[in-house]
Backbone as a ProteinNet text record, in pm:
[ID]
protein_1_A
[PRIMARY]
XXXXXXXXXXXXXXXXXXXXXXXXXXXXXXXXXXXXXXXXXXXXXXXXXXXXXXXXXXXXXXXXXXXXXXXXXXXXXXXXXXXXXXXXXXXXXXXXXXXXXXXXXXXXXXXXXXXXXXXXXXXXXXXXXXXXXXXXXXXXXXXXXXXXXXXXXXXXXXXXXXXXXXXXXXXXXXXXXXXXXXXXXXXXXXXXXXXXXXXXXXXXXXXXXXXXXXXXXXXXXXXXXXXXXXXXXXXXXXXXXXXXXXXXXXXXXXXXXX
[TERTIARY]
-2243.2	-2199.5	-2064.3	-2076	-1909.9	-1818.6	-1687.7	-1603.5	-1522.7	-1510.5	-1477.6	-1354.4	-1257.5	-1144.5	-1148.3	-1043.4	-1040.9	-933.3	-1031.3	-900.9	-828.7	-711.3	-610.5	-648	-628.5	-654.6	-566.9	-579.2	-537.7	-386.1	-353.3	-276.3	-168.1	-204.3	-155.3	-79.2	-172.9	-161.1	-75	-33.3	57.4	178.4	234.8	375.9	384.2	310.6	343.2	367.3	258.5	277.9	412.5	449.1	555.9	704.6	699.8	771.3	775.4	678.3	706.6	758.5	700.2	726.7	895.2	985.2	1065.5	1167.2	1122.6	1220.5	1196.7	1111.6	1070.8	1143	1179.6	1294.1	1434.6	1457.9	1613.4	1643	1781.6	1822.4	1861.1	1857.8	1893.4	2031.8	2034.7	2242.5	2274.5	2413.2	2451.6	2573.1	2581.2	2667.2	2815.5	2930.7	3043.4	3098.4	3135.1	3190.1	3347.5	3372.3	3478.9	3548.4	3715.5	3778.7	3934.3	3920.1	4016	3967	4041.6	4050.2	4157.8	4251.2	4338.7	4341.3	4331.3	4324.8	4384.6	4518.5	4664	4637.5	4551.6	4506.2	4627.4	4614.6	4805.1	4829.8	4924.6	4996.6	5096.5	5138.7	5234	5369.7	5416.8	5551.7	5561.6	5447.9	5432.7	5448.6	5484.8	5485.6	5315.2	5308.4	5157.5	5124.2	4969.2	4957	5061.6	5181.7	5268.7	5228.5	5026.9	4981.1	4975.3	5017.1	4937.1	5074.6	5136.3	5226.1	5400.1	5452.4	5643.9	5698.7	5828.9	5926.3	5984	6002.8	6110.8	6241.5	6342.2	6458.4	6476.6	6493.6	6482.4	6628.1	6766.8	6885.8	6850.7	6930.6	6895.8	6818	6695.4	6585.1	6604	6667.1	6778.8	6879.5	6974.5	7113.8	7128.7	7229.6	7251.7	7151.1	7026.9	6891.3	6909.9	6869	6837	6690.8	6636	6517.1	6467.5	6578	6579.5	6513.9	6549.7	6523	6345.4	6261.3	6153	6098.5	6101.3	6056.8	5917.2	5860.9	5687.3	5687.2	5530.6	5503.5	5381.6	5309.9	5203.7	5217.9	5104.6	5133.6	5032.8	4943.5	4878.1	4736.1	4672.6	4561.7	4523.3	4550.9	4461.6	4560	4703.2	4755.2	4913.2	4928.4	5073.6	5173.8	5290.7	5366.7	5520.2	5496.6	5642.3	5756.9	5866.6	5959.9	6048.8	6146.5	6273	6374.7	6470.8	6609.7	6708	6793.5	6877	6861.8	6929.1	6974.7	6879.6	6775.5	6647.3	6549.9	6443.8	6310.5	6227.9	6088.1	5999.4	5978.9	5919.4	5871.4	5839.9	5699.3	5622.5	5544.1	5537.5	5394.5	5361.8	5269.5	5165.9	5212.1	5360.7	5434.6	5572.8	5676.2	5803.9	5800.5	5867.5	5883.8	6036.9	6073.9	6222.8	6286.4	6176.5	6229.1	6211.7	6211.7	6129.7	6032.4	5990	5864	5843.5	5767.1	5654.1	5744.9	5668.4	5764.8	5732	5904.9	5869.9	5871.4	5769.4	5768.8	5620.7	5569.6	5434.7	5358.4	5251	5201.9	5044.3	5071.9	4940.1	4803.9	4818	4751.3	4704.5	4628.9	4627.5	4492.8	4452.6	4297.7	4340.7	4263	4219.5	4059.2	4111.4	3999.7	3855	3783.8	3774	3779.4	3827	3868.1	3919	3848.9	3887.4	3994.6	4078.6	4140	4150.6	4126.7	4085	4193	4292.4	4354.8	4369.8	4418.2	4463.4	4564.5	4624.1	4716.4	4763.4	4883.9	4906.6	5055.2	5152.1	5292.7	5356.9	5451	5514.9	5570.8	5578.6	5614.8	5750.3	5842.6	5995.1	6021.8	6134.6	6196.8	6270.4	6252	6285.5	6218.8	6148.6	6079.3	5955.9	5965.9	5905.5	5857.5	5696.7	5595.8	5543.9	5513	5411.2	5344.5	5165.1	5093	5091.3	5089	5111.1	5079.6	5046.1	5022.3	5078.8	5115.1	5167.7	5109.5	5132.7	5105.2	5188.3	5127.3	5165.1	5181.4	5135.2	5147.2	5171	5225.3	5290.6	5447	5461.9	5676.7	5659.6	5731.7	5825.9	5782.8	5802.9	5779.3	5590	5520.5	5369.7	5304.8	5399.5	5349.4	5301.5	5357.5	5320.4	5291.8	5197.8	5184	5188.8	5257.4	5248.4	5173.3	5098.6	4978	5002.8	5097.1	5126.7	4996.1	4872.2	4810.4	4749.6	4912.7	4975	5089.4	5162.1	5326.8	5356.9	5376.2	5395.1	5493.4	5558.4	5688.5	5675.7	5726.2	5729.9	5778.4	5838.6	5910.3	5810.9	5738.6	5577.6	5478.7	5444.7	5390.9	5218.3	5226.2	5109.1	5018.5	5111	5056.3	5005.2	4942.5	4881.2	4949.7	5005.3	5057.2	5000.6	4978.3	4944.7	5004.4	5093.6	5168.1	5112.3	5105.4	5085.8	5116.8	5249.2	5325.4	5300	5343.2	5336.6	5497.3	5527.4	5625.8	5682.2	5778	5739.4	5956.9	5969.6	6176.2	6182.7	6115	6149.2	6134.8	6090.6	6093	5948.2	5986.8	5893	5766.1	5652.3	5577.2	5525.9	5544	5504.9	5390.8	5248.5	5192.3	5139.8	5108	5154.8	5043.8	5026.3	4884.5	4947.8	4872.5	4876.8	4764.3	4730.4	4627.7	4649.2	4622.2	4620.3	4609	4636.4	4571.2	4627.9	4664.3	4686.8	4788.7	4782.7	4929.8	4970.2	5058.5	5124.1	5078.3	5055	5059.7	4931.1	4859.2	4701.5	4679.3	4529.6	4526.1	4470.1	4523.5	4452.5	4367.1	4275	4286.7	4281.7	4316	4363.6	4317.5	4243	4175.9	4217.4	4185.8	4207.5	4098.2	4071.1	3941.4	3972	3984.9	4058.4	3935.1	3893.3	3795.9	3795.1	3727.8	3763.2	3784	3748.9	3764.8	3865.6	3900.4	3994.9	4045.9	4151.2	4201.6	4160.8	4132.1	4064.6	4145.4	4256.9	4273.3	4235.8	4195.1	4165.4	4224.6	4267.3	4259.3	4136.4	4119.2	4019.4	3871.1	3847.4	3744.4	3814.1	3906.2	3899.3	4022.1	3980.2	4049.4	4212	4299.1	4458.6	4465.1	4421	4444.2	4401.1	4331.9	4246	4308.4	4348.6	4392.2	4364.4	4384.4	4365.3	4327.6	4282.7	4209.9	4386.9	4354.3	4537.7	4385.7	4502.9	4482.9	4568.8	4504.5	4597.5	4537.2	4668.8	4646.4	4766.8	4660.1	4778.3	4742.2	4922.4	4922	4997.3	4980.7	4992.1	5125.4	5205	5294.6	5301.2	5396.1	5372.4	5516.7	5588.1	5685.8	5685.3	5802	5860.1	6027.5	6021.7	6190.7	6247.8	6361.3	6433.7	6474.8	6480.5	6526.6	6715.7	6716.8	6878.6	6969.1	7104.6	7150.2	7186.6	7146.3	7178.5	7077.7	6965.5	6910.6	6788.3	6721.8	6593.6	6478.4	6507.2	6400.7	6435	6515.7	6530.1	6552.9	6480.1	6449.6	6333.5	6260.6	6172.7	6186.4	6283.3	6303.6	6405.3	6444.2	6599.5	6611.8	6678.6	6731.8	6685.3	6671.2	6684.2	6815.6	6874.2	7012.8	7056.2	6960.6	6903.1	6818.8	6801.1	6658.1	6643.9	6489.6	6366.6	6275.1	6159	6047.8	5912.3	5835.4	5738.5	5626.7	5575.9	5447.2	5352.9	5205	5135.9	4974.4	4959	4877.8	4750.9	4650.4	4508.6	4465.3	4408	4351.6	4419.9	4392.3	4398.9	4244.2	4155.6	4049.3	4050.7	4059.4	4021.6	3864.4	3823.5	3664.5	3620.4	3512.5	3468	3337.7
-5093.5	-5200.5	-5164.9	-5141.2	-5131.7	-5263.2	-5184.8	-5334.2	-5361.6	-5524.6	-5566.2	-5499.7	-5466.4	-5448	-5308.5	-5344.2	-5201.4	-5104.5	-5018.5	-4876.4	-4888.8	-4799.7	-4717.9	-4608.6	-4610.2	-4507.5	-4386.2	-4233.8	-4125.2	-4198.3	-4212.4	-4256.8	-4380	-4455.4	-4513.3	-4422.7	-4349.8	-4317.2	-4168.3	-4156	-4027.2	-4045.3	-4163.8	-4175.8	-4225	-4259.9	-4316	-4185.4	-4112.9	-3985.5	-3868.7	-3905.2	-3842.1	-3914.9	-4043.7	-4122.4	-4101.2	-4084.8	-4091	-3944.4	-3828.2	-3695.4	-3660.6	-3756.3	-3708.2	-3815.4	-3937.6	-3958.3	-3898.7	-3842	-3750.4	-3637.5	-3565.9	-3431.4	-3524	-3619.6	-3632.8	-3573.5	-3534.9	-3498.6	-3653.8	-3588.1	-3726.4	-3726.5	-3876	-3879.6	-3866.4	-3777	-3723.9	-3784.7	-3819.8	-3887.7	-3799.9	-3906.1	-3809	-3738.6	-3619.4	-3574.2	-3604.7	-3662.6	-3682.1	-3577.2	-3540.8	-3418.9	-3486.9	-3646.1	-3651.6	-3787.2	-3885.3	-4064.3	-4046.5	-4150.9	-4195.2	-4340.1	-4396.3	-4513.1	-4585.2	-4483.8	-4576.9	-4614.3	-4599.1	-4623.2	-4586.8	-4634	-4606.6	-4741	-4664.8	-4791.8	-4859.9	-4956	-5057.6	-4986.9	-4955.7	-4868.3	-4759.8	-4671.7	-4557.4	-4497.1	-4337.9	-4289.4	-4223.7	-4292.8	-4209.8	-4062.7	-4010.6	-3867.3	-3799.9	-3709.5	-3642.3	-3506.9	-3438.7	-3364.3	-3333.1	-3448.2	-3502.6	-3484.1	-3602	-3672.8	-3610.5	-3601	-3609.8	-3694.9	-3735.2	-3837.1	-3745.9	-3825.8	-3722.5	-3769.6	-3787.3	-3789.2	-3805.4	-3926.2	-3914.8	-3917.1	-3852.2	-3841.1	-3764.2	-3817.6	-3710.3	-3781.1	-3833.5	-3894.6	-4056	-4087.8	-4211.8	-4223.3	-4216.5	-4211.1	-4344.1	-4330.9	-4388.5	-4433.7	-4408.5	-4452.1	-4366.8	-4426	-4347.7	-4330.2	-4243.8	-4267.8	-4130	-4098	-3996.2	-4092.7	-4173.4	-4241.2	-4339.9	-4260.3	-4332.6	-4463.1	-4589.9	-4681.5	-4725.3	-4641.6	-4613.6	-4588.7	-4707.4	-4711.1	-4801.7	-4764.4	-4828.3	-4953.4	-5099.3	-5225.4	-5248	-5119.1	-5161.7	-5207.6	-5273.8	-5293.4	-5197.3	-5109.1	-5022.1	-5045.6	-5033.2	-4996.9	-5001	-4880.3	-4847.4	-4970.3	-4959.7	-5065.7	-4968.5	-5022.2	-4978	-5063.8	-5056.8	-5186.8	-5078.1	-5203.1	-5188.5	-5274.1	-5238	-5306.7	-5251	-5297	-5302.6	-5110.9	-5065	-4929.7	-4841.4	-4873.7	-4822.1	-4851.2	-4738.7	-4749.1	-4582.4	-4638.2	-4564.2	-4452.6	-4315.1	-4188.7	-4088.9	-4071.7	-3989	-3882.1	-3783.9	-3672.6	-3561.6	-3539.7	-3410.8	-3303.8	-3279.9	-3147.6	-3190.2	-3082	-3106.5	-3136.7	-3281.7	-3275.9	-3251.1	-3241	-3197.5	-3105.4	-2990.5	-2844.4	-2724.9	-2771.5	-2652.1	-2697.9	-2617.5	-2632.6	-2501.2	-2425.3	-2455.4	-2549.1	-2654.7	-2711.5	-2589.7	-2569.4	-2449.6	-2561.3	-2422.8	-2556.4	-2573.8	-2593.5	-2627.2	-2766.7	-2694.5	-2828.4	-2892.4	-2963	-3038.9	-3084.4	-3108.3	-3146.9	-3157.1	-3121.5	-3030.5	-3005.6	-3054.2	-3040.3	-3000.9	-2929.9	-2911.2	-2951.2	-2995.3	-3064.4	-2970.1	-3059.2	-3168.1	-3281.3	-3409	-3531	-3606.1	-3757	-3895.8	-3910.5	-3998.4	-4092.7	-4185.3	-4274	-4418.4	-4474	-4596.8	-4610	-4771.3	-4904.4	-5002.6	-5055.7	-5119	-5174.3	-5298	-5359.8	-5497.7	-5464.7	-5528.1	-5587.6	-5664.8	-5703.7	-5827	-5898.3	-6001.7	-6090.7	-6101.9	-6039.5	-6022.7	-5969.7	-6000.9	-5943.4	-5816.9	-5719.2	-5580.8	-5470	-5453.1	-5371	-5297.1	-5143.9	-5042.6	-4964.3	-4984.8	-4855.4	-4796.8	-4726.3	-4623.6	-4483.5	-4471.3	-4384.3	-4322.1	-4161.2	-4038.4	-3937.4	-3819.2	-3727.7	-3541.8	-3473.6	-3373.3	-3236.3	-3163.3	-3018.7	-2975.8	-2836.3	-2812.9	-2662.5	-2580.6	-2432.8	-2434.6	-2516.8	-2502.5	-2506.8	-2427.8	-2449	-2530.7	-2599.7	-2607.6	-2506.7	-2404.8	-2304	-2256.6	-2279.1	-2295.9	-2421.7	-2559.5	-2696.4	-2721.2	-2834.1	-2926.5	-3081.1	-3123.1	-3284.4	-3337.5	-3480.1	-3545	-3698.1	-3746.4	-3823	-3957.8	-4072.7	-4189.1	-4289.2	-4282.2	-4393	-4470.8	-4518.8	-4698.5	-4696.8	-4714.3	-4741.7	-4880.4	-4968	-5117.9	-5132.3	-5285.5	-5309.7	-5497.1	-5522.8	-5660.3	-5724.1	-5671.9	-5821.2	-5791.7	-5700.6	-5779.3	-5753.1	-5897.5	-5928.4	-5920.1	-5925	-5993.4	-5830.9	-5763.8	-5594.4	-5502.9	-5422.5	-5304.4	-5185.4	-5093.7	-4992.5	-4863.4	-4761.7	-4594.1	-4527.7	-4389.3	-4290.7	-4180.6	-4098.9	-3933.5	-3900.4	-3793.7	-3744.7	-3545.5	-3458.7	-3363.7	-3287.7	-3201.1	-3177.8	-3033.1	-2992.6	-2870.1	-2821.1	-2676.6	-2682.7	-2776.7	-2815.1	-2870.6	-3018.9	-3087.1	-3233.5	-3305.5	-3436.2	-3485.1	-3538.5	-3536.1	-3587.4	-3694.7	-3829.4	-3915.8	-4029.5	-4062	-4173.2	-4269.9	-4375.6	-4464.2	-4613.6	-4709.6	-4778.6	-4888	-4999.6	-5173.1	-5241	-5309.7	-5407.8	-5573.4	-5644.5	-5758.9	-5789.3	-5779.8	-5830.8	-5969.9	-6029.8	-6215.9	-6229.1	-6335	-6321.5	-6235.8	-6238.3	-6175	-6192.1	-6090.6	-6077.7	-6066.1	-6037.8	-5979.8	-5806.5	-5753.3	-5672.9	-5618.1	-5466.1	-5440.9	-5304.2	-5241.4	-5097.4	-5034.7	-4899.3	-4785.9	-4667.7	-4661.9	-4491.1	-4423	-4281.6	-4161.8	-4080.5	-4066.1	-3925.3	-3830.9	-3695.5	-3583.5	-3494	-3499.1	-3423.9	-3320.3	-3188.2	-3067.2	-3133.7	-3258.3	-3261.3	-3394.5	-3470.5	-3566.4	-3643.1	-3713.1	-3782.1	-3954.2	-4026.6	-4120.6	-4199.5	-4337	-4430.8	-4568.7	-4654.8	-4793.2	-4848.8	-4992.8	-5118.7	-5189.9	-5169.8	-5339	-5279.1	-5124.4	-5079.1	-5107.9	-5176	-5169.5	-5035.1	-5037.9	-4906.8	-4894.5	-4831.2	-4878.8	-4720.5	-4602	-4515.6	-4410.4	-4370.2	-4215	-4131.2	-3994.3	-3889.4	-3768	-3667	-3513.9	-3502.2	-3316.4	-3290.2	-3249.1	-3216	-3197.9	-3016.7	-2917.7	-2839.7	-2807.1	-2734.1	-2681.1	-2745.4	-2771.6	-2832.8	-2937.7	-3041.9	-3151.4	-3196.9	-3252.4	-3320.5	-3439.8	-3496.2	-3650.5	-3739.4	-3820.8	-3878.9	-4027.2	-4126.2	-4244.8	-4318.6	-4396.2	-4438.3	-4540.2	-4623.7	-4778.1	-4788.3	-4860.3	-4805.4	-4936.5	-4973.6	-5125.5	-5048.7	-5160.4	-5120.7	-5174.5	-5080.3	-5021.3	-5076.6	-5178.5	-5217.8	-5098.2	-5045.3	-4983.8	-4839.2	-4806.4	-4718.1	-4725.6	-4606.5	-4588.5	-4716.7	-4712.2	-4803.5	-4992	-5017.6	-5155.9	-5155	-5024	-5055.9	-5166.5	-5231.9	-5339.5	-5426.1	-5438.4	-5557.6	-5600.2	-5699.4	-5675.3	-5608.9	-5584.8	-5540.1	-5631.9	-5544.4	-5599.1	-5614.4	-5689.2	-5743	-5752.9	-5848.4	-5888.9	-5901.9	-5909.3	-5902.2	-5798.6	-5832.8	-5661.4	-5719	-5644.4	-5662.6	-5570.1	-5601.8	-5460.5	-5439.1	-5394.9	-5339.8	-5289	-5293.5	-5257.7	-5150.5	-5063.7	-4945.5	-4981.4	-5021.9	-5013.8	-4857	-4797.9	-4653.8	-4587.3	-4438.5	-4362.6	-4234.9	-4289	-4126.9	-4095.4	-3952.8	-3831.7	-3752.2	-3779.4	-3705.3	-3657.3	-3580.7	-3503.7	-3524.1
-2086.4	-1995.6	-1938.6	-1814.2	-1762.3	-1786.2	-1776.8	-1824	-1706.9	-1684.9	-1570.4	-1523.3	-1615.9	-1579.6	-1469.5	-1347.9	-1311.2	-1316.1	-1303.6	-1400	-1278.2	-1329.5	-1212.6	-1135.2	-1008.4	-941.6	-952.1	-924.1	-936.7	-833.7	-755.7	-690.7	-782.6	-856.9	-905	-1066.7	-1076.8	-1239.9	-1213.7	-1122.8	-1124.2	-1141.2	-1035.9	-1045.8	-1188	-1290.6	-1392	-1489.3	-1484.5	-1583.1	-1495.9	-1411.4	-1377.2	-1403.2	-1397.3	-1486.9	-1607.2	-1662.6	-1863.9	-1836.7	-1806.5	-1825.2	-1805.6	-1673.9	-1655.3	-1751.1	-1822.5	-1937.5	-2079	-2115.4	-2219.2	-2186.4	-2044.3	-2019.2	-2065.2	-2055.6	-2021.6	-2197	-2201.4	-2347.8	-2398.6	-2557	-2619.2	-2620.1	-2610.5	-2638.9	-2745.3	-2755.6	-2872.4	-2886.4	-3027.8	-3084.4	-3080.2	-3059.2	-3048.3	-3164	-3237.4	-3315.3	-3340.1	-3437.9	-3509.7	-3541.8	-3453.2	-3472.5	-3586.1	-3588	-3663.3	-3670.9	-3779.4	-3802.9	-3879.7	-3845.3	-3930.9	-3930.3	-4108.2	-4081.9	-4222.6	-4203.3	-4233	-4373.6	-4491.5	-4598.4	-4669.1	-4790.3	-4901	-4933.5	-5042	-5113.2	-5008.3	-4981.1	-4910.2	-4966.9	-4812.6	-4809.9	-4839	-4839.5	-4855.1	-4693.6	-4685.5	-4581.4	-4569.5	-4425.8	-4356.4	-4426.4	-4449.4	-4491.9	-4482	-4533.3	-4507.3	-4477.1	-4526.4	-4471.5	-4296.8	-4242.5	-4131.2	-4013.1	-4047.2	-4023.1	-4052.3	-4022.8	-4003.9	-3963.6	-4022.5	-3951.9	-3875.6	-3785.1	-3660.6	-3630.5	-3615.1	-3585.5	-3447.7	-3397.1	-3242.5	-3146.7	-3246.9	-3195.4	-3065.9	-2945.2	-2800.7	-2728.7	-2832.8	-2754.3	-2704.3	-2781.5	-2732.2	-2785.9	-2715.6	-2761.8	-2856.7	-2972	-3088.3	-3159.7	-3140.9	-3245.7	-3302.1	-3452.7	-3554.4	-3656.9	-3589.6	-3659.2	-3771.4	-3834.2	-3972.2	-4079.1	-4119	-4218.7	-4172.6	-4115.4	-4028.8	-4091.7	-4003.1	-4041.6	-4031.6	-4004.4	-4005.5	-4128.8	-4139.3	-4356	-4329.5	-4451.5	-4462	-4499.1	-4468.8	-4488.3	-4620.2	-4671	-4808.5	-4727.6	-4666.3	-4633.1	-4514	-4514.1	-4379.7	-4208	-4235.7	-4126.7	-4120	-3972.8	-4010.2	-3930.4	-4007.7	-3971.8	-3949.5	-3781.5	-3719.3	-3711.8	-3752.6	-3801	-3719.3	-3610.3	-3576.6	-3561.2	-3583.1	-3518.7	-3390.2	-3373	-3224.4	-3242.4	-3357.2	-3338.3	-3471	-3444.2	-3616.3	-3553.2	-3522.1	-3484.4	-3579.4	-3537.9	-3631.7	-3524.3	-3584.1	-3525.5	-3563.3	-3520.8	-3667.1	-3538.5	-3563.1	-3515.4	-3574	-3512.9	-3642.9	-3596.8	-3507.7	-3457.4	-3446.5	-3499.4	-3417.4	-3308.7	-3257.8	-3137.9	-3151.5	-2998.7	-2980.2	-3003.2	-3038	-3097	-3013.8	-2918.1	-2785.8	-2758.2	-2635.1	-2584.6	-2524.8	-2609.6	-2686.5	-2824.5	-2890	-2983.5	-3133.5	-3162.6	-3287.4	-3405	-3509.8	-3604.7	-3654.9	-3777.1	-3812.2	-3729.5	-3671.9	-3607.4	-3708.4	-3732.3	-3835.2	-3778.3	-3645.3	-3609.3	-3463.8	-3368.6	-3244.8	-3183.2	-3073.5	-3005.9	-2896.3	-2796.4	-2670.7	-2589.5	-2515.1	-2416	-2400.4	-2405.3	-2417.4	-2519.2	-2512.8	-2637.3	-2570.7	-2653.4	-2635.9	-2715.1	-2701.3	-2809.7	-2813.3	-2928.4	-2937.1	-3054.3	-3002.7	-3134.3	-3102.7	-3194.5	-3192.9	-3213.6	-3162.3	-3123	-3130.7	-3226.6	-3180.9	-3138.6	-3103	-3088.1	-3108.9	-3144.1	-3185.8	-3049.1	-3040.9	-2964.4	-2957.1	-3026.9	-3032.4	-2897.3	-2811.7	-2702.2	-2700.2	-2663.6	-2640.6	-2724.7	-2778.9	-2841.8	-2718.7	-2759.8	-2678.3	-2766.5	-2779.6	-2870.7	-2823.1	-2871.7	-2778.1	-2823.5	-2790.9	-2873.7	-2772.3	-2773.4	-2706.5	-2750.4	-2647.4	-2662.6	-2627	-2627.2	-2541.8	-2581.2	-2482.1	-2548.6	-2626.4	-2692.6	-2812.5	-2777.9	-2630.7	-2636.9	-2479.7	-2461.5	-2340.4	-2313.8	-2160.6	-2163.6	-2012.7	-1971.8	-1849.5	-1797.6	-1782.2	-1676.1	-1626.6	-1736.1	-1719.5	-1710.3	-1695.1	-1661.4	-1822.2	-1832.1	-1979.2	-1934.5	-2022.2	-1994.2	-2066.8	-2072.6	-2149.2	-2122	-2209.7	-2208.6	-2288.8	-2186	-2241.9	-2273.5	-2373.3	-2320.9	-2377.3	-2435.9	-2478.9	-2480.7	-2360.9	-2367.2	-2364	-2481.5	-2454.7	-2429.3	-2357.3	-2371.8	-2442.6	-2496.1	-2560.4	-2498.8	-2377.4	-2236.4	-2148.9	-2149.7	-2045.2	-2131.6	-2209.8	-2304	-2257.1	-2095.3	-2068.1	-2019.4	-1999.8	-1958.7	-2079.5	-2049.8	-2114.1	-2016.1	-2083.6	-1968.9	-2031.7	-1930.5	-1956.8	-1863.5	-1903	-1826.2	-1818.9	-1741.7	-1696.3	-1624.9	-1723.1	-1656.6	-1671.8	-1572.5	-1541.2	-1551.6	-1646.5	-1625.4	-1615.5	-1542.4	-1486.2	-1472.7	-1448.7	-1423.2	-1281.5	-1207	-1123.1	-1151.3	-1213.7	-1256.1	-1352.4	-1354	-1384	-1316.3	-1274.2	-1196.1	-1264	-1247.1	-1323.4	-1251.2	-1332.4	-1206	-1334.7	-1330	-1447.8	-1410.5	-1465.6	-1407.4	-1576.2	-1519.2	-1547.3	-1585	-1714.5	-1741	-1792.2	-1746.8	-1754.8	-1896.6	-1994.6	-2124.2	-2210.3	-2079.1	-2179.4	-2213.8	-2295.6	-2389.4	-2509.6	-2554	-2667.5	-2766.4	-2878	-3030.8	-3098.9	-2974.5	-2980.8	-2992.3	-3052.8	-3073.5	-3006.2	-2921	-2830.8	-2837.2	-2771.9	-2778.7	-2673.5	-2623.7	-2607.2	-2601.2	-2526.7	-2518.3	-2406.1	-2451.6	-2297.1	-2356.5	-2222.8	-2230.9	-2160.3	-2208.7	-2118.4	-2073.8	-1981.6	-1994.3	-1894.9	-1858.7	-1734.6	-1599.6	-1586.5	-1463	-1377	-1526.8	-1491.1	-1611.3	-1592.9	-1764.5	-1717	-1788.5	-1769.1	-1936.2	-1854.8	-1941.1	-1915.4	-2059.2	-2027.4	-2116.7	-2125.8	-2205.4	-2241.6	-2339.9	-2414.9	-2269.3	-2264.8	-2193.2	-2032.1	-1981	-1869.6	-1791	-1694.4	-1622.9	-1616	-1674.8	-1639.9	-1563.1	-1572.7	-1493.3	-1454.8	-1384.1	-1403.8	-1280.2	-1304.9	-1241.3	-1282.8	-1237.3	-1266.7	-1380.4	-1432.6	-1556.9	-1607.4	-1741	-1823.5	-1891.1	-1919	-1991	-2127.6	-2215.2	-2335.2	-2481	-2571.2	-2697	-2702.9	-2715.9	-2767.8	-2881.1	-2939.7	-3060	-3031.3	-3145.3	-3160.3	-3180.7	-3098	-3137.3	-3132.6	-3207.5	-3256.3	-3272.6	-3166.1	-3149.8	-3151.1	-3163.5	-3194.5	-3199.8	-3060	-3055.6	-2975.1	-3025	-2978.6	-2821.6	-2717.7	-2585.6	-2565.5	-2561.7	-2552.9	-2406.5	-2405.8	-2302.7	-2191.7	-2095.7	-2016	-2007.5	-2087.8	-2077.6	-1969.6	-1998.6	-1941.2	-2018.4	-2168.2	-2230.9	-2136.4	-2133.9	-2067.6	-1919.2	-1861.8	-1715.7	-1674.4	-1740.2	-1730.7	-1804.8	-1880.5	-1967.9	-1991	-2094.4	-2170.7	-2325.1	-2344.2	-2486.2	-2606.3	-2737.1	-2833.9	-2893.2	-2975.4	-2934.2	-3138.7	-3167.7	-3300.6	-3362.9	-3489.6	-3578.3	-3565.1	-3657.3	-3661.2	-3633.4	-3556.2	-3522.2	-3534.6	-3566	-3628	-3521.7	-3496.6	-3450.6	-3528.8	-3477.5	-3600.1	-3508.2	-3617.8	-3572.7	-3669.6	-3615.9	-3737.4	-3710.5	-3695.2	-3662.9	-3538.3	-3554.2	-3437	-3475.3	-3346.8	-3384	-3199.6	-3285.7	-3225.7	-3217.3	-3079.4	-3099	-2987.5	-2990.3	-2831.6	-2843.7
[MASK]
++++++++++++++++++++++++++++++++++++++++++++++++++++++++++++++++++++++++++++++++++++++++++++++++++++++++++++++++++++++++++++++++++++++++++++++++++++++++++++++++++++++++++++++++++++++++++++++++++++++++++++++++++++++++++++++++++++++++++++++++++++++++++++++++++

């Protein structure tokens, strides 16, 4: 007995088997590989992995801060805690910074592109405080172009912004182009990625776009600042100063993956 139903015609039944055939070619998506995680684990007041990690000394890097004695430390539940005052801020990276460039010096920790980075972020709501997760090369000079890869420069007097920098730096100057996200009010947690990839660097907030420009080459490593904004410097060109108190900032993870 034939059955009522009617088949598909050759016309109908092609585009379909050429449909299945060409999502059966596509490759499968591959999960990203994990080239690093840090996630701030330790006893409360302990210093970050010291495998990993250095305090840095940021004399030069702002005049009268002192950040020898680094106030980056673990809070005991799974994250780092950056504590500052008017003239005491935290500063930690997995390379000498400030020692040359190329920076001399054991570097701990160090990728080349292609790599994301993904880290979180809160701030304190205190007035004048400037943190910020970064990146730079690690085998480059001034004279062969070096970059450095701001992307989470907060400031705690625009409470309501998400900011990211990329800058290009070269004996003739800095080339700097720099981008803005809306993210609300204060004392929320945000995150923070860059994706460097051959053909452009790509930063967002909380997934949305704060800046995409050119590809960056080389090896970069990792740096991690928290620094009071200073009456008359570069740090309180958008804000005012921290004056009094301490105020902390706080880091849940930083990963690294391609």
């Amino acid at each position: 007995m034939r059955s009522s139903l009617v088949e598909p015609s050759g016309e109908v039944m092609k585009p379909l088997i050429l449909a299945v055939a060409a999502l059966l070619a596509l490759p499968a998506s591959a999960s990203a590989t994990i080239l690093f995680r840090e996630d701030f684990n330790g006893a409360a007041g302990a210093f970050p992995n010291p495998a990993v990690w250095r305090s840095l000394n940021c004399n030069g890097f702002v005049a009268g801060a002192d950040c020898a004695a680094s106030r980056a430390t673990l809070n005991g539940v799974g994250q780092l805690k950056l504590e500052v005052t008017p003239n005491r801020g935290a500063f930690i990276g997995t390379f000498a910074y400030g020692t040359g460039w190329p920076p001399t010096g054991s570097i701990s920790a160090a990728w080349s592109v292609p790599f994301t980075v993904t880290t979180r972020l809160k701030m304190p709501t205190t007035i004048g405080v400037w943190t910020g997760i970064w990146m730079m090369n690690v085998d480059r000079s001034v004279d062969s172009g070096l970059w450095e890869l701001d992307m989470a420069e907060v400031r705690s007097s625009l409470p309501t912004l998400g900011s990211c920098y990329h800058h290009y730096v070269t004996r003739a100057g800095d080339t700097q182009q720099g981008g803005k996200v809306d993210i609300g009010g204060p004392g929320d947690w945000h995150t923070y990625k860059m994706i460097a990839t051959s053909d452009r660097t790509l930063y967002t907030v909380d997934g949305r776009t704060c800046l995409s420009v050119g590809p960056v080459a080389g090896r970069f490593g990792l740096l991690v600042t928290s620094l009071a904004g200073r009456a008359g410097t570069w740090q309180t060109n958008k804000g005012p100063a921290m004056t009094s108190g301490s105020a902390r900032s706080w880091v849940d993870y930083i990963e690294v993956s391609r």
